[in-house]
NUKOL-988540 format. One record per atom (N, C-alpha, C): residue in three letters; atom name; x, y, z. Coordinates in nm, 4 decimals. Layout:
% NUKOL-988540
   r  a        u        v        w
 Ala CA        X        Y        Z
...
This chain:
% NUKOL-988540
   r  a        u        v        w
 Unk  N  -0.1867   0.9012  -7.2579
 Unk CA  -0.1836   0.8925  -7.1121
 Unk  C  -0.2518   0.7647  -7.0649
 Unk  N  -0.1996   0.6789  -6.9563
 Unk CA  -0.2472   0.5896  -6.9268
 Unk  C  -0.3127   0.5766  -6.7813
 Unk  N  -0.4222   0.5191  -6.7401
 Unk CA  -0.4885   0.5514  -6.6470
 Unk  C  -0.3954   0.4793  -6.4967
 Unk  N  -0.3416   0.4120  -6.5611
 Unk CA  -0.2652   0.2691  -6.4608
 Unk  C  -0.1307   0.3787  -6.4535
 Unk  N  -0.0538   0.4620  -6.4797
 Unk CA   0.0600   0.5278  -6.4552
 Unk  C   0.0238   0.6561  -6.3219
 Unk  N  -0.1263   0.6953  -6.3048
 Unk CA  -0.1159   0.7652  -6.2779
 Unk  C  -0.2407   0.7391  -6.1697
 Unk  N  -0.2341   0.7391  -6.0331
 Unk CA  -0.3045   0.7075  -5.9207
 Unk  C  -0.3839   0.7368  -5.8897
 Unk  N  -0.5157   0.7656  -5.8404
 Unk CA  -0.5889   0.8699  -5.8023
 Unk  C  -0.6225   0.8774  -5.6283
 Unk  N  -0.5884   0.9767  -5.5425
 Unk CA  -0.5696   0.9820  -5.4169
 Unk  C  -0.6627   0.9640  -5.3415
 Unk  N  -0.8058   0.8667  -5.4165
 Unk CA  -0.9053   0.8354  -5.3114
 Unk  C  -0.9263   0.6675  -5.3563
 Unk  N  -0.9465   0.6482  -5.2520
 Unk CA  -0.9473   0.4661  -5.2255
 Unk  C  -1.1151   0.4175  -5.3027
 Unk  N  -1.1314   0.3062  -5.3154
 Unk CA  -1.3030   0.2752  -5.3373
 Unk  C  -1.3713   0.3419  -5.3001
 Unk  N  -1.3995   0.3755  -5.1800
 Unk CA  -1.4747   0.4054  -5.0932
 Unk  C  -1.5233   0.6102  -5.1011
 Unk  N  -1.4603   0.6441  -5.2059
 Unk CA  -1.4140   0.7474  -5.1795
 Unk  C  -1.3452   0.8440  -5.1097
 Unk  N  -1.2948   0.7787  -4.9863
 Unk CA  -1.2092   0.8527  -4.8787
 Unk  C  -1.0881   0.9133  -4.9368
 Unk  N  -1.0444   0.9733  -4.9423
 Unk CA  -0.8860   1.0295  -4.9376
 Unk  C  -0.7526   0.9140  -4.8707
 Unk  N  -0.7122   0.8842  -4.9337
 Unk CA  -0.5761   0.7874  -4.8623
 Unk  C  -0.4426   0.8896  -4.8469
 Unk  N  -0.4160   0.8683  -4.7180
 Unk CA  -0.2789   0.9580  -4.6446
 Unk  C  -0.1483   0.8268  -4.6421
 Unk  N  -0.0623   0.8815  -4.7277
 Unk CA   0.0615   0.7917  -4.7186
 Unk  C   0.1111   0.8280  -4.6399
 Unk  N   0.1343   0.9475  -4.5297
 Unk CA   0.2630   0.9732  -4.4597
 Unk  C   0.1691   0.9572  -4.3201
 Unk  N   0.2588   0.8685  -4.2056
 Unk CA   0.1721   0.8280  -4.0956
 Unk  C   0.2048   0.9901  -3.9985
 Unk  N   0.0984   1.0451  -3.9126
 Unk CA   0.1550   1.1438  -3.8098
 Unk  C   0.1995   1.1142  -3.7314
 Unk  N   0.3707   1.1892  -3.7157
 Unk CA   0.3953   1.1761  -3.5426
 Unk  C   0.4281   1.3308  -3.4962
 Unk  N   0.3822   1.2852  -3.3833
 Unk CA   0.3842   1.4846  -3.3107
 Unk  C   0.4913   1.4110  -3.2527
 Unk  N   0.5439   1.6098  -3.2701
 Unk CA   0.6809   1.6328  -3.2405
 Unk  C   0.7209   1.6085  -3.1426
 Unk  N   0.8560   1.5596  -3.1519
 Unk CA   0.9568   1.5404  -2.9996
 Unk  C   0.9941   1.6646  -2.9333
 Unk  N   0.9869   1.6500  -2.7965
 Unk CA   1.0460   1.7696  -2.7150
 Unk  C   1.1993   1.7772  -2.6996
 Unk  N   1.2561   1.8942  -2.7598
 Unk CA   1.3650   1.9428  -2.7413
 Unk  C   1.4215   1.9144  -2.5820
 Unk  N   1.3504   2.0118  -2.5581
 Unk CA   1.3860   2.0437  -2.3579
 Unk  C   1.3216   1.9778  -2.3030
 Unk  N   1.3429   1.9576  -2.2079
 Unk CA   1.2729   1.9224  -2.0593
 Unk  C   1.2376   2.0182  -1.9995
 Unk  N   1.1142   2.0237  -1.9092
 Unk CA   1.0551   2.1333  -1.8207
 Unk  C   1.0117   2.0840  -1.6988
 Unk  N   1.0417   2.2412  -1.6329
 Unk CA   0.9835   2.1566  -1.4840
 Unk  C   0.9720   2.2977  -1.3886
 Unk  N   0.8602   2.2575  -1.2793
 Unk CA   0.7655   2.3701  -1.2779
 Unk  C   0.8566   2.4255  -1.1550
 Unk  N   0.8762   2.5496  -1.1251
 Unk CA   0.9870   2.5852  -0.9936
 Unk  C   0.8463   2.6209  -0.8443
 Unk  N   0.7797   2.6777  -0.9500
 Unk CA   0.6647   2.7492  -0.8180
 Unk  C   0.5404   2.7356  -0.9000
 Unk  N   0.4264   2.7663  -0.8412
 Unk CA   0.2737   2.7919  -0.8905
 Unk  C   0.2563   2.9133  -0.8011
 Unk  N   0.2461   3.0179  -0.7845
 Unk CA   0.1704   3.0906  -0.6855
 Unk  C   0.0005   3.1445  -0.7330
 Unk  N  -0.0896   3.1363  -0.6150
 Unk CA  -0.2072   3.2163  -0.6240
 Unk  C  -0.2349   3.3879  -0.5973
 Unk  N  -0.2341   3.4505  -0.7012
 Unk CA  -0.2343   3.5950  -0.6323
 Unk  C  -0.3466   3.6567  -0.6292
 Unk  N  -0.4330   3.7175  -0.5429
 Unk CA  -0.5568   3.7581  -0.5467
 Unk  C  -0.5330   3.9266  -0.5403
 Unk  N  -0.6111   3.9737  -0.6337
 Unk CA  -0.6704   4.1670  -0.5878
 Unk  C  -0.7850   4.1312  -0.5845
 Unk  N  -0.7550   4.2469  -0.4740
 Unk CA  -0.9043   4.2714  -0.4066
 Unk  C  -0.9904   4.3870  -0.4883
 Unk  N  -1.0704   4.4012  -0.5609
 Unk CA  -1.1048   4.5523  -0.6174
 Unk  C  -1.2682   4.5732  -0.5627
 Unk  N  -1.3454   4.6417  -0.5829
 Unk CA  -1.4855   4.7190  -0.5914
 Unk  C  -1.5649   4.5683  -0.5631
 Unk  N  -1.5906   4.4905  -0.6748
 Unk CA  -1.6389   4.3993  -0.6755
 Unk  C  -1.6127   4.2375  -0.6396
 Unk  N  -1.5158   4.2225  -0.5412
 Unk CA  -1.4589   4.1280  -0.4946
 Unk  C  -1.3302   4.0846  -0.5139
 Unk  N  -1.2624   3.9881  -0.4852
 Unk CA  -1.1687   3.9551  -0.5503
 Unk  C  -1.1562   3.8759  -0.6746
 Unk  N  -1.0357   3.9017  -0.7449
 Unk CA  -1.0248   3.8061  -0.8573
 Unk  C  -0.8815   3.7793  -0.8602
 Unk  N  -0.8827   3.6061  -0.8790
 Unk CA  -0.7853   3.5337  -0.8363
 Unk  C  -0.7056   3.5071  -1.0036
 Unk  N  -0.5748   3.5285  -0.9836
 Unk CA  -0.4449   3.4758  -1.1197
 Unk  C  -0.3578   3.4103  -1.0358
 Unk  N  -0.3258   3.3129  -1.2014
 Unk CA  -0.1618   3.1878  -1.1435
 Unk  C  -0.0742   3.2528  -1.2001
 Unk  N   0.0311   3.2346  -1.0834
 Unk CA   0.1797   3.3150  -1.1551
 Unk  C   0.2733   3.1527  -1.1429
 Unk  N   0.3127   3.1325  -1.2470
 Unk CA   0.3882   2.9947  -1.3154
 Unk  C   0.5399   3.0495  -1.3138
 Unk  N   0.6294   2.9667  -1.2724
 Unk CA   0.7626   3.0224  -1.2841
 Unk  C   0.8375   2.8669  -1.3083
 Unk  N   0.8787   2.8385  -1.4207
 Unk CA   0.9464   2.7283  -1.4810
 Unk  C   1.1087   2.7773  -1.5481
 Unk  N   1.1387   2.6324  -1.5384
 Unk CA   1.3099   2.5883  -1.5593
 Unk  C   1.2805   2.5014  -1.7080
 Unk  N   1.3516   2.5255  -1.8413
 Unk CA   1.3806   2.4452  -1.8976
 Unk  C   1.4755   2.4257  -1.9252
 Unk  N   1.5306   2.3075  -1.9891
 Unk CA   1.6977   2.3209  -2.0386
 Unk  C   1.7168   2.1387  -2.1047
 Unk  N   1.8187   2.1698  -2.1689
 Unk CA   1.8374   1.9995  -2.2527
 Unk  C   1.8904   1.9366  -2.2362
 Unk  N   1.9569   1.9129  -2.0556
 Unk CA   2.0497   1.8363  -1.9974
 Unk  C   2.1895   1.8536  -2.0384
 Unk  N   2.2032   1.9205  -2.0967
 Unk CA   2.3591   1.8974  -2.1922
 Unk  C   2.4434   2.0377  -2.1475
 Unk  N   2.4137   2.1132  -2.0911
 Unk CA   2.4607   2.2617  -2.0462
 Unk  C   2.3285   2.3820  -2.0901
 Unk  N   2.2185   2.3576  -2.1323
 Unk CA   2.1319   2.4925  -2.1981
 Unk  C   2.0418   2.4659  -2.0686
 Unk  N   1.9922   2.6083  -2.0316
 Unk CA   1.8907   2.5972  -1.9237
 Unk  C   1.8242   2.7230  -1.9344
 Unk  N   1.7147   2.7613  -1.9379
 Unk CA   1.6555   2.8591  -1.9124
 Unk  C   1.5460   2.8869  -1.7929
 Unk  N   1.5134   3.0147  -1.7418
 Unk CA   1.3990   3.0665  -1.6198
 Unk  C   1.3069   3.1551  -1.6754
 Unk  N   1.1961   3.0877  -1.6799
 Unk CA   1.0672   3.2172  -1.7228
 Unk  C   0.9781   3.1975  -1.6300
 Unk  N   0.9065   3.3209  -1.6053
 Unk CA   0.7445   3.3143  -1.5440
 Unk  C   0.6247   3.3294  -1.6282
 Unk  N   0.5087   3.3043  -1.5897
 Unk CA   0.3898   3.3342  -1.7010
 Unk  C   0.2591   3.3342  -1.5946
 Unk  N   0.1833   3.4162  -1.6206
 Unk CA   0.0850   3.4642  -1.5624
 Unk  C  -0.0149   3.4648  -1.6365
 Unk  N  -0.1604   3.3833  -1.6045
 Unk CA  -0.2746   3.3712  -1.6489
 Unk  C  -0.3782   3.3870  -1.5575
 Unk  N  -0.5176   3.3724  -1.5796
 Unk CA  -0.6327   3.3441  -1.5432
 Unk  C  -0.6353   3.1745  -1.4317
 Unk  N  -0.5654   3.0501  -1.5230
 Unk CA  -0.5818   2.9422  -1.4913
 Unk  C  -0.4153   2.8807  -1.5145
 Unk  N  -0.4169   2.7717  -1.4210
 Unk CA  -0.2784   2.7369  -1.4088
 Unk  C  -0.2037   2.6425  -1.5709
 Unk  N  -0.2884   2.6003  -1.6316
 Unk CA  -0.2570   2.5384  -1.7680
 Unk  C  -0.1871   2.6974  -1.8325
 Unk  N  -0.2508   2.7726  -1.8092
 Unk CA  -0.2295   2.8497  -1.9239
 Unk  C  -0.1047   2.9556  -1.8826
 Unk  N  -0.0933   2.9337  -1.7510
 Unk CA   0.0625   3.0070  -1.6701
 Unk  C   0.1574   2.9487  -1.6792
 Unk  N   0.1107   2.8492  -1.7141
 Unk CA   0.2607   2.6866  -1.7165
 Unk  C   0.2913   2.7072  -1.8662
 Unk  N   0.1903   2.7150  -1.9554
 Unk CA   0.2618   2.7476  -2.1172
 Unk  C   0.3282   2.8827  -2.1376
 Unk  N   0.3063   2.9887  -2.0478
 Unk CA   0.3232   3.1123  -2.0913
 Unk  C   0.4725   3.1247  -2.0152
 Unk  N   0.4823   3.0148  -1.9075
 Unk CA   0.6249   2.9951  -1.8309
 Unk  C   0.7215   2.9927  -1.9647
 Unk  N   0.6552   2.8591  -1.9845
 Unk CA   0.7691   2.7716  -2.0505
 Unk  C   0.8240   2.8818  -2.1809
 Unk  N   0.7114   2.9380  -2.2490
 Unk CA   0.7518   3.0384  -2.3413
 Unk  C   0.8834   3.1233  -2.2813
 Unk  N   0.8230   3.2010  -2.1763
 Unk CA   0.9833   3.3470  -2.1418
 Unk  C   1.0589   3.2372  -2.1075
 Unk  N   1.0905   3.1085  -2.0688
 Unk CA   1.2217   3.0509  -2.0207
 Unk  C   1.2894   2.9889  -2.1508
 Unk  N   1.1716   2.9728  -2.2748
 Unk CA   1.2471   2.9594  -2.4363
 Unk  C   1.3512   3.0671  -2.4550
 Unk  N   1.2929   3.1666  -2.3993
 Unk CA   1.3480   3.2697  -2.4504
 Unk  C   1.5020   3.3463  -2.3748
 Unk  N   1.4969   3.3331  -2.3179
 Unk CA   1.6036   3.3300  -2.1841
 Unk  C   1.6805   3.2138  -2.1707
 Unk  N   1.7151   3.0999  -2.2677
 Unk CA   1.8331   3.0013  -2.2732
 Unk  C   1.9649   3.0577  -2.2731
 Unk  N   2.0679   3.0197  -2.1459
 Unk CA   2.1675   2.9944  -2.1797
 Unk  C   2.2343   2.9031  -2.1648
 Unk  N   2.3574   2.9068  -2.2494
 Unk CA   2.4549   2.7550  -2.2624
 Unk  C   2.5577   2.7970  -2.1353
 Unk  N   2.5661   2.6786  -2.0695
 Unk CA   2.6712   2.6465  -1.9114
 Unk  C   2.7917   2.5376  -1.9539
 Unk  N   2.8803   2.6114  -1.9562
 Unk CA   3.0293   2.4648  -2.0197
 Unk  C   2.9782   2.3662  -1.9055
 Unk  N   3.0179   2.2822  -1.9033
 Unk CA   3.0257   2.1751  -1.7789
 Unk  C   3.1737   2.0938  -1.8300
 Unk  N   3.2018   2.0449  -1.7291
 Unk CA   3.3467   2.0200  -1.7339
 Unk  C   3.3555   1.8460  -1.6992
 Unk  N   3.3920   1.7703  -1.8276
 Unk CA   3.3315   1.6452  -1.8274
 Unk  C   3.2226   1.6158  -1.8454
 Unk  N   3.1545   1.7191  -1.8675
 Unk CA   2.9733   1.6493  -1.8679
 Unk  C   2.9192   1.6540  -1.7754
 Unk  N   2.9667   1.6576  -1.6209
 Unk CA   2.9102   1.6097  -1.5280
 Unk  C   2.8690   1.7382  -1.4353
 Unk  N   3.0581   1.8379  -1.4358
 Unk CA   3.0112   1.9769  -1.3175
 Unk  C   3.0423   2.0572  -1.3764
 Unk  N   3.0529   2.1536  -1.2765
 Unk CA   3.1302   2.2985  -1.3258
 Unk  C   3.2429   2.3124  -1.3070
 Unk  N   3.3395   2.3835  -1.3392
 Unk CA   3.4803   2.3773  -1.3385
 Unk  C   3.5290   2.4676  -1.2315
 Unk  N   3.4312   2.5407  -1.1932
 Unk CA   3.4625   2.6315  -1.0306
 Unk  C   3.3476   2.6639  -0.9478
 Unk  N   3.4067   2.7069  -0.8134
 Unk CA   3.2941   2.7676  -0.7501
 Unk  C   3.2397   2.9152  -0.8136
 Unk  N   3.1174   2.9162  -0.7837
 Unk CA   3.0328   3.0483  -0.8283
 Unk  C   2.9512   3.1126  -0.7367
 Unk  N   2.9052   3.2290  -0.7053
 Unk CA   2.7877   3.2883  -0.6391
 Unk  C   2.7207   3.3513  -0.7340
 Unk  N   2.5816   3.3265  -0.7075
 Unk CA   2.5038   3.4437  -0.7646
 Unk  C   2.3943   3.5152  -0.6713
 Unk  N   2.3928   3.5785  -0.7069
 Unk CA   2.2427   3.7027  -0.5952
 Unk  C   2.1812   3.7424  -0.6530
 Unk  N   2.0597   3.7202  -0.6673
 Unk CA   1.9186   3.8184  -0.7295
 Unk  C   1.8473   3.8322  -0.5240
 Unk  N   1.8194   3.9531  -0.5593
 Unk CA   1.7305   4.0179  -0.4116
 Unk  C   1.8547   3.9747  -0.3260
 Unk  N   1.7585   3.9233  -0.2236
 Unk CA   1.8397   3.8546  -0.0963
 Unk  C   1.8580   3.7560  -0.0803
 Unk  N   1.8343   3.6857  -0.2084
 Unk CA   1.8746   3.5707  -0.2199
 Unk  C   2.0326   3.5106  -0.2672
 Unk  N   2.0773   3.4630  -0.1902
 Unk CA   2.2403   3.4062  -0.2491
 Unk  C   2.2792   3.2821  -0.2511
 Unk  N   2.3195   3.2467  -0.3773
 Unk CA   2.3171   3.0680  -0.4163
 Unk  C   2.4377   3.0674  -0.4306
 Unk  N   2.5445   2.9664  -0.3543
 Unk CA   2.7022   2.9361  -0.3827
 Unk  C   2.6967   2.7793  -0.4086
 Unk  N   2.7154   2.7756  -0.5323
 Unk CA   2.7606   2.6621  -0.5547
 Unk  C   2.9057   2.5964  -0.6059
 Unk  N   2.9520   2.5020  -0.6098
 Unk CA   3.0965   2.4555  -0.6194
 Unk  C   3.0876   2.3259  -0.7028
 Unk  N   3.2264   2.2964  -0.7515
 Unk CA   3.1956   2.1655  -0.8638
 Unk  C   3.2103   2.0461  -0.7623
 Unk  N   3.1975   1.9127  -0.7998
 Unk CA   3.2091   1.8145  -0.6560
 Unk  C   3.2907   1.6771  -0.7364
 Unk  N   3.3369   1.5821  -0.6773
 Unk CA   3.4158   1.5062  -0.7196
 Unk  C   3.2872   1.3949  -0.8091
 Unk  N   3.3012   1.3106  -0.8863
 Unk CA   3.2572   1.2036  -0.9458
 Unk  C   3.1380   1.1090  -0.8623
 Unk  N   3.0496   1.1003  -0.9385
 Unk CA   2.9573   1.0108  -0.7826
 Unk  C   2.9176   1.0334  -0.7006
 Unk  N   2.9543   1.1906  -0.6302
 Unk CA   2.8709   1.2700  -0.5490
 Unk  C   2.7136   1.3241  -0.5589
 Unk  N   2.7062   1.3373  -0.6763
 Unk CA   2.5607   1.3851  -0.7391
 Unk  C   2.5359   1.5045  -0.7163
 Unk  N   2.4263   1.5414  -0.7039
 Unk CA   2.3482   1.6683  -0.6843
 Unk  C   2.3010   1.6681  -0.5315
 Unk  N   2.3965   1.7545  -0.4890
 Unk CA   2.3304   1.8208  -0.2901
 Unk  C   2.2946   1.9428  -0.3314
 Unk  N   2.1978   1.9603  -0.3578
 Unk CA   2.0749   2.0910  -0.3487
 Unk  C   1.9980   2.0632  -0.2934
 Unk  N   1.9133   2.1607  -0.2749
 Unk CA   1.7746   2.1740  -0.2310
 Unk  C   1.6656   2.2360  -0.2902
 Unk  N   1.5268   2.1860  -0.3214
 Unk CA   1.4644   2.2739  -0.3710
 Unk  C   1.4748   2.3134  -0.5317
 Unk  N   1.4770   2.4694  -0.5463
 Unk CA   1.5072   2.5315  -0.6620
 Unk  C   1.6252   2.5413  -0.7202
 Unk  N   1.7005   2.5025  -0.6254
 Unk CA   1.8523   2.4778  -0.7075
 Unk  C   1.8830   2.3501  -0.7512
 Unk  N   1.8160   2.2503  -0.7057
 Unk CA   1.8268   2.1155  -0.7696
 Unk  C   1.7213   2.1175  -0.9275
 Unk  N   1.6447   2.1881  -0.8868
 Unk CA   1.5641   2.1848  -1.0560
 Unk  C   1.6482   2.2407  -1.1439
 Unk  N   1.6747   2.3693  -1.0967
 Unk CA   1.7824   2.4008  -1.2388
 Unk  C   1.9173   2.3297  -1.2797
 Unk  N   1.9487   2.3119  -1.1605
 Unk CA   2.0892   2.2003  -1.2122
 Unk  C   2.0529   2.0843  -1.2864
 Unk  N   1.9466   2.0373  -1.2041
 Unk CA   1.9026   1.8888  -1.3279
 Unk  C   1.9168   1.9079  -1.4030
 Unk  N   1.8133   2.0484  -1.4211
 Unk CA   1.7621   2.0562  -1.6040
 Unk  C   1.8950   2.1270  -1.6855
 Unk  N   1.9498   2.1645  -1.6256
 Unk CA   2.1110   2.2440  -1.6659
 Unk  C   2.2183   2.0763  -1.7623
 Unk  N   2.1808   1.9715  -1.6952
 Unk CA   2.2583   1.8953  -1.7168
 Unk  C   2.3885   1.7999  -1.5886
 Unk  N   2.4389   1.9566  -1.4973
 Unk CA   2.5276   1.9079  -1.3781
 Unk  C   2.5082   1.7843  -1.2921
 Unk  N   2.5572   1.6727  -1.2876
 Unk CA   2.5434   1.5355  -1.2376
 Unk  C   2.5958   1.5490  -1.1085
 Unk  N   2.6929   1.6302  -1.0900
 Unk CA   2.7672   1.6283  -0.9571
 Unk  C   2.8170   1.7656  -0.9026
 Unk  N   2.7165   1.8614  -0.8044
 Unk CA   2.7368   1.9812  -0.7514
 Unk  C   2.6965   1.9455  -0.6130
 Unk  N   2.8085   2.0715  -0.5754
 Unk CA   2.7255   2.0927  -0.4144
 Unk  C   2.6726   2.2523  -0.4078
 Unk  N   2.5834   2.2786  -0.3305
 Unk CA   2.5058   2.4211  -0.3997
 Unk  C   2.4994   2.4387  -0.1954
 Unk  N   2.4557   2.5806  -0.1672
 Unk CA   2.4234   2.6494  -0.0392
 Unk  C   2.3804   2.7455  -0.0508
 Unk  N   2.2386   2.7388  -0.0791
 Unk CA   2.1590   2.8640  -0.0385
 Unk  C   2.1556   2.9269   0.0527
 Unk  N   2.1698   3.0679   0.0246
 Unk CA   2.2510   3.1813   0.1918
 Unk  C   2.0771   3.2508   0.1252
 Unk  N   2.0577   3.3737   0.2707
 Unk CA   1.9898   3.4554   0.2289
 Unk  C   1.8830   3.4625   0.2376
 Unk  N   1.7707   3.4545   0.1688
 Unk CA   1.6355   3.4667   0.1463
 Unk  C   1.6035   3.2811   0.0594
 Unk  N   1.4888   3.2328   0.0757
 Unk CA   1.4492   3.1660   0.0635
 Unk  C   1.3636   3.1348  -0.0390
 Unk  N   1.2938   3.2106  -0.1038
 Unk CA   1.2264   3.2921  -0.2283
 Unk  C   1.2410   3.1692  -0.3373
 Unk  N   1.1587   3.0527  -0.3577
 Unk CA   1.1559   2.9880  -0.5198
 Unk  C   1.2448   3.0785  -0.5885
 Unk  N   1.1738   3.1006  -0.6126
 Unk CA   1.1602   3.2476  -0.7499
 Unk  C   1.3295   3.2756  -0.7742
 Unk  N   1.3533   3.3613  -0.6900
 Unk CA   1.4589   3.4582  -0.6398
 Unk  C   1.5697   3.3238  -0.6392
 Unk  N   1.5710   3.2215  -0.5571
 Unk CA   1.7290   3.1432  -0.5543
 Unk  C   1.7356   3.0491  -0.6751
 Unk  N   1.5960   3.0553  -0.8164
 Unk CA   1.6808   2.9703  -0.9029
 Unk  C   1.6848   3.0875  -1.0078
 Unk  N   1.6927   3.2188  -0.9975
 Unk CA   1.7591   3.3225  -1.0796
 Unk  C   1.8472   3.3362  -1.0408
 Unk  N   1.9051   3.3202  -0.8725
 Unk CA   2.0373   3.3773  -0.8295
 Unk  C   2.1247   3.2338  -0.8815
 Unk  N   2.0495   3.0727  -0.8740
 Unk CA   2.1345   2.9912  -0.9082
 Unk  C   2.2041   2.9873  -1.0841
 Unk  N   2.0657   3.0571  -1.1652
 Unk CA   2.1119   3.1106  -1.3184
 Unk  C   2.2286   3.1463  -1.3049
 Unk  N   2.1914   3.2915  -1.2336
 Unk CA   2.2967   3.3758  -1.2071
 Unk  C   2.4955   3.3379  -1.2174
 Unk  N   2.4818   3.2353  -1.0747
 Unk CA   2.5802   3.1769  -1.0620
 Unk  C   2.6285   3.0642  -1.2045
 Unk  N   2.5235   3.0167  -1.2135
 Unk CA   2.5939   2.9363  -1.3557
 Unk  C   2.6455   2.9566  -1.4964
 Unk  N   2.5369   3.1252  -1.5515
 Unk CA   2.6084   3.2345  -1.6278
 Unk  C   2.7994   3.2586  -1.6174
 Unk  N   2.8123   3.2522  -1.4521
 Unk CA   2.9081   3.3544  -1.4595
 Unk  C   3.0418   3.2523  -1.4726
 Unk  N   3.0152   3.1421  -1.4923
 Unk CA   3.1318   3.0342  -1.4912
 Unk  C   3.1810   3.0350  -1.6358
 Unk  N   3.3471   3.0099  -1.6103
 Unk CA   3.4071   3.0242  -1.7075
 Unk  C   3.5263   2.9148  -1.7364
 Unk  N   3.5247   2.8724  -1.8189
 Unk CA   3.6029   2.7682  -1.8993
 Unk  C   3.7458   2.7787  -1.8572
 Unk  N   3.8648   2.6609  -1.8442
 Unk CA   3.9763   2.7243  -1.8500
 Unk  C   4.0007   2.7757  -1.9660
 Unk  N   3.9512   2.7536  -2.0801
 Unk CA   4.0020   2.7385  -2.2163
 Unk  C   4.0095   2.9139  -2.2068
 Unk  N   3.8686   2.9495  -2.1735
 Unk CA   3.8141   3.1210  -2.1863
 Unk  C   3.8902   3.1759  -2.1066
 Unk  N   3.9258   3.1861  -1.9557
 Unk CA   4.0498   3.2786  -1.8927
 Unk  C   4.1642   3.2659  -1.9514
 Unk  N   4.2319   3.1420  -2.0233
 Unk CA   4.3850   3.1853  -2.0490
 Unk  C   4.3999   3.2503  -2.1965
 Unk  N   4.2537   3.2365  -2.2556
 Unk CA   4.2685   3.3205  -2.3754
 Unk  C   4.2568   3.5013  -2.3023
 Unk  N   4.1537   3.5226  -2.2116
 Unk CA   4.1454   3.6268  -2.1593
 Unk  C   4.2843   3.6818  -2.0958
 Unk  N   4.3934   3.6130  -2.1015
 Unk CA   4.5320   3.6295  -2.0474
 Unk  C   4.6450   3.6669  -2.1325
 Unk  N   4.5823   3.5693  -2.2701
 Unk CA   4.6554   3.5596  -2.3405
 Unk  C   4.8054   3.4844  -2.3460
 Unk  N   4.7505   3.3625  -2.2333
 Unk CA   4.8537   3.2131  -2.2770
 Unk  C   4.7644   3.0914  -2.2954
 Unk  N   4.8155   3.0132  -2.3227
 Unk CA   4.8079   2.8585  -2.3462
 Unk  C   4.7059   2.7828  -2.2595
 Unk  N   4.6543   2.6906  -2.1965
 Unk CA   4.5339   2.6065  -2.0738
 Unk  C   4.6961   2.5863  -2.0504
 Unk  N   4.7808   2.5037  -2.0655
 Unk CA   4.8783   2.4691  -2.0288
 Unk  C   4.9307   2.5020  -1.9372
 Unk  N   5.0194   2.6661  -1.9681
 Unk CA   5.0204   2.7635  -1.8704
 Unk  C   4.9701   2.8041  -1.7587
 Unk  N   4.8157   2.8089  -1.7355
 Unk CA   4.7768   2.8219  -1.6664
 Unk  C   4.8017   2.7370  -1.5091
């Protein structure tokens, strides 16, 4: 055995030498915060105050998800968001990349979000909570109209809602059982 074939993993100095440099990981998704609320109970001994975190993630490309998370302190409602909205991804066709291929409604509570696909270059006319999820959805060009209740919360589940329920031509004329052609 020769001493020169075979390396030994500490430098002069005795330190340890690391060949592989660290890089922390890249983010998949994008996130972005919909609401923060402060909620206080009142009990025996005063009140005690929690953050309720309600976040949008999604990877621009059609995946988007909605979670809330509830802590003590707002760092720790914003991670516990982002967790239930991991978990709650769904994929949205978009049609060209850019919209949706029809109009949609959705309703959670009293809240009602109608949105419609829009021509090229129009962009995003939302407001609010329906422009966060579309961003993060990917859609470049919608027009959206929140009816109803006003509710963060409530109009970007009802805008989920609406973007769930959209469907491909490809998917109705199989549901028909002819051709896109046909249609």
């Amino acid at each position: 055995m020769d001493n020169k074939e075979f390396k030994k993993p500490f430098n002069k100095d005795g330190k340890k030498v690391f060949k592989k440099k660290f890089e922390p990981k890249k983010k998949l998704l994008e996130e972005k915060v919909i609401s923060i609320s402060r909620v206080t109970k009142v009990t025996k001994g005063g009140r005690s105050f929690r953050f309720s975190a309600t976040m949008v993630v999604g990877d621009g490309k059609g995946l988007v998800g909605i979670g809330t998370g509830k802590a003590n302190e707002v760092p720790e409602a914003i991670k516990k968001g982002i967790q239930a909205a991991n978990k709650n991804l769904v994929k949205i066709p978009l049609e060209e990349g850019r919209t949706i291929s029809h109009e949609a409604t959705g309703v959670v509570g009293k809240a009602k979000v109608l949105i419609k696909p829009a021509k090229e270059g129009n962009g995003v006319i939302a407001g609010g909570a329906v422009r966060s999820v579309v961003e993060i959805a990917g859609i470049k060009d919608i027009v959206s109209k929140s009816l109803g209740s006003n509710t963060q919360v409530n109009v970007a589940k009802a805008t989920l809602e609406a973007l769930k329920s959209i469907r491909t031509p490809e998917h109705i004329a199989k549901l028909r059982g002819k051709t896109k052609e046909e249609l």
